[in-house]
N, C-alpha and C positions, 0 to 999 in steps of 0.2 A: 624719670620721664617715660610717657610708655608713645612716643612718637612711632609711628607706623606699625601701630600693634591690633591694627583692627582683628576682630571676630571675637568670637564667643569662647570661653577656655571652659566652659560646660564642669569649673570643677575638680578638672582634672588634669595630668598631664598631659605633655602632646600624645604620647606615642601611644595610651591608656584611651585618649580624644580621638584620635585617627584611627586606632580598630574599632572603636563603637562605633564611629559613624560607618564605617566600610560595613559593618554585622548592619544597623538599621536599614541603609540603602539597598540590599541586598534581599532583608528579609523585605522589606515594600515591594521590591519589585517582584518577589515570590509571590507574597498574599494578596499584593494589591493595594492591602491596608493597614494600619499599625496604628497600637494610642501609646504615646507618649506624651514626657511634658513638650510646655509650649514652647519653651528655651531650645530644646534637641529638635523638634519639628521644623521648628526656624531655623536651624542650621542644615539638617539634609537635604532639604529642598533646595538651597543650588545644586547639592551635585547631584541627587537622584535626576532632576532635570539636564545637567551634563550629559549623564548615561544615557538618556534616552534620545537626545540630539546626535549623542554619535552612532545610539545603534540605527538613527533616519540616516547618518550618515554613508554607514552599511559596510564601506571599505573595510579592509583587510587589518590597513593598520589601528582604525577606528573600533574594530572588537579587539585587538591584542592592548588597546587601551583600559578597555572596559574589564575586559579579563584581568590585567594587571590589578584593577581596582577592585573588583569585586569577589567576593568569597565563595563562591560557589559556584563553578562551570555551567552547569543548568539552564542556572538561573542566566547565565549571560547569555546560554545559546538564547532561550523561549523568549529573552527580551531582544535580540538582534533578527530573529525568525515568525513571530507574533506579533508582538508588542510597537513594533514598530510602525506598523502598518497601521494601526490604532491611529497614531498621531503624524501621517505621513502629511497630511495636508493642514496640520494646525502648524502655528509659529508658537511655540513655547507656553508657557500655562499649563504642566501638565497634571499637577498635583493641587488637589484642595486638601485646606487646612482647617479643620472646623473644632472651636472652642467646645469642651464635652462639660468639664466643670473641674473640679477640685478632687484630689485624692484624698481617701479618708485619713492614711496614716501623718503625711506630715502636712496635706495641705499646700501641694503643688498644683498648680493649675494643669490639667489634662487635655491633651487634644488629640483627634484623631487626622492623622494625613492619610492621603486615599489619592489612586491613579484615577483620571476623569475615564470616562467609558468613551463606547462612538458615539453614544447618540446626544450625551452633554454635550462633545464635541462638536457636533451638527447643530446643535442648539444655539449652544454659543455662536456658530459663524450666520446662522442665518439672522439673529438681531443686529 
């Protein structure tokens, strides 16, 4: 019986599962943007949106959160000191996920996830 077993096992085992997504969320918030498949895209997007609610959150204990989870110091400071300020006045939505098409090798579906900017961000609230 697989009762209370929700999410996605991508595959792989947990602890093989939980560094890839920690390396993906990471590298998103580095570049901004990433293609992957559509299985893994669906999965980081809760937490890359986690990250980014705690770094609006701003507190102390709120980046030794982020830091605990994320792989690269940097990259946590520029999204607690930048990145933040992007989406201080949105409530959540921070990432699109747009269908790209198929891999040629085996035929996975491809997507690219991407941080919204300020000015989608203004976009969106003004409709």
């Amino acid at each position: 019986m697989r009762h209370r077993k929700a999410g996605n096992q991508l595959g792989r085992n947990t602890s093989h599962r939980r560094a890839m997504l920690r390396n993906m969320v990471t590298a998103l918030l580095k570049y901004e943007k990433i293609e992957t498949t559509d299985a893994k895209a669906k999965a980081i997007r809760p937490i890359a949106e986690k990250m980014i609610t705690l770094a609006k959150r701003g507190d102390l204990h709120a980046r030794r959160q982020a830091l605990s989870y994320m792989q690269d110091k940097e990259v946590t400071h520029r999204l607690f000191d930048k990145l933040k300020d992007r989406y201080s006045n949105r409530e959540g939505g921070y990432l699109r996920i747009v269908k790209k098409g198929f891999r040629k090798g085996d035929g996975a579906s491809i997507s690219v996830v991407q941080l919204l900017s300020d000015d989608e961000g203004d976009a969106a609230a003004k409709n």
